[in-house]
C-alpha positions in Angstrom: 0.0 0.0 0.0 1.4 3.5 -0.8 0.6 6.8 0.6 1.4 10.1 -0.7 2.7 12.5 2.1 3.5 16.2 1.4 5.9 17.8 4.0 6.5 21.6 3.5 9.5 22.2 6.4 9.6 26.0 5.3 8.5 28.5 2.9 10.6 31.2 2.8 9.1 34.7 1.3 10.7 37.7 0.8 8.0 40.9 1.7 10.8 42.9 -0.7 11.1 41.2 -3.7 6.9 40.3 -5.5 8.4 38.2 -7.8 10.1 35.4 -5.1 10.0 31.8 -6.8 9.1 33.5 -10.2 11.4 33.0 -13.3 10.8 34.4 -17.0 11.9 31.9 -19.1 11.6 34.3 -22.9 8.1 35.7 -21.9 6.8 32.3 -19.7 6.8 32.9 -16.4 7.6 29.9 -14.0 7.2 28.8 -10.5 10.8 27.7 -9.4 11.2 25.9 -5.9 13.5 23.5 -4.2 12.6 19.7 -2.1 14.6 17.9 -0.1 12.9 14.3 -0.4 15.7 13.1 1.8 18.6 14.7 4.4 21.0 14.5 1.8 19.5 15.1 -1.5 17.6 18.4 -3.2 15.5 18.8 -6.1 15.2 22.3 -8.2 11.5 21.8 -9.9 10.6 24.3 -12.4 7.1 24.5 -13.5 5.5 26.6 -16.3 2.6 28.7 -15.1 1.4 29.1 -18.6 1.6 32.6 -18.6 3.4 36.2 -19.7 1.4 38.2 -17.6 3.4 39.2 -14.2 -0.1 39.2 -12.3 -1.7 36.4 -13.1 1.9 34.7 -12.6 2.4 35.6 -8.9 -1.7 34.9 -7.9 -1.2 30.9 -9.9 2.4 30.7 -7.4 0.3 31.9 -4.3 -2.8 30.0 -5.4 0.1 26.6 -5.6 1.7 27.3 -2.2 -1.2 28.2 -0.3 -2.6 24.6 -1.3 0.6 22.9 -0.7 0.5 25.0 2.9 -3.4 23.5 3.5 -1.6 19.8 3.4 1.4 20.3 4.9 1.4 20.1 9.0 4.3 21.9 8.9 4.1 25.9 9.9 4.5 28.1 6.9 7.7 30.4 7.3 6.7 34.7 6.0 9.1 36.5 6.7 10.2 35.5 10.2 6.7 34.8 11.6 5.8 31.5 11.2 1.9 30.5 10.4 0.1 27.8 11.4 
């Protein structure tokens, strides 16, 4: 039997920069994170948010973390205040 388990340790979001975990790829703007599905390992993923508009770009990033967030049981790391 296999279950799928999402961990999120930390989120980290910079109040200064709009455009954190964004990445313009010749007009396509993607979502760019990193995992660490062990203690020794990372991951870089790159998804495409199917988009050139800046906007619509940063509400489909916020829209994917704050769902990630809802099934993680881990806080949520803003800044240096962590949300439950």
């Amino acid at each position: 039997m296999s279950t799928n388990l999402i961990t999120l340790a930390s989120l980290r979001i910079s109040d200064a920069n709009p455009n954190h975990h964004l990445w313009n790829n010749n007009g396509t703007w993607f979502l760019h994170y990193t995992v660490y599905p062990t203690p020794f390992t990372k991951e870089r993923i790159r998804r495409s948010l199917g988009t050139k508009d800046v906007k619509l770009a940063r509400e489909r990033r916020d829209n994917f973390f704050n769902h990630l967030a809802k099934q993680s049981t881990a806080p949520v790391l803003t800044g240096q205040v962590a949300v439950a």
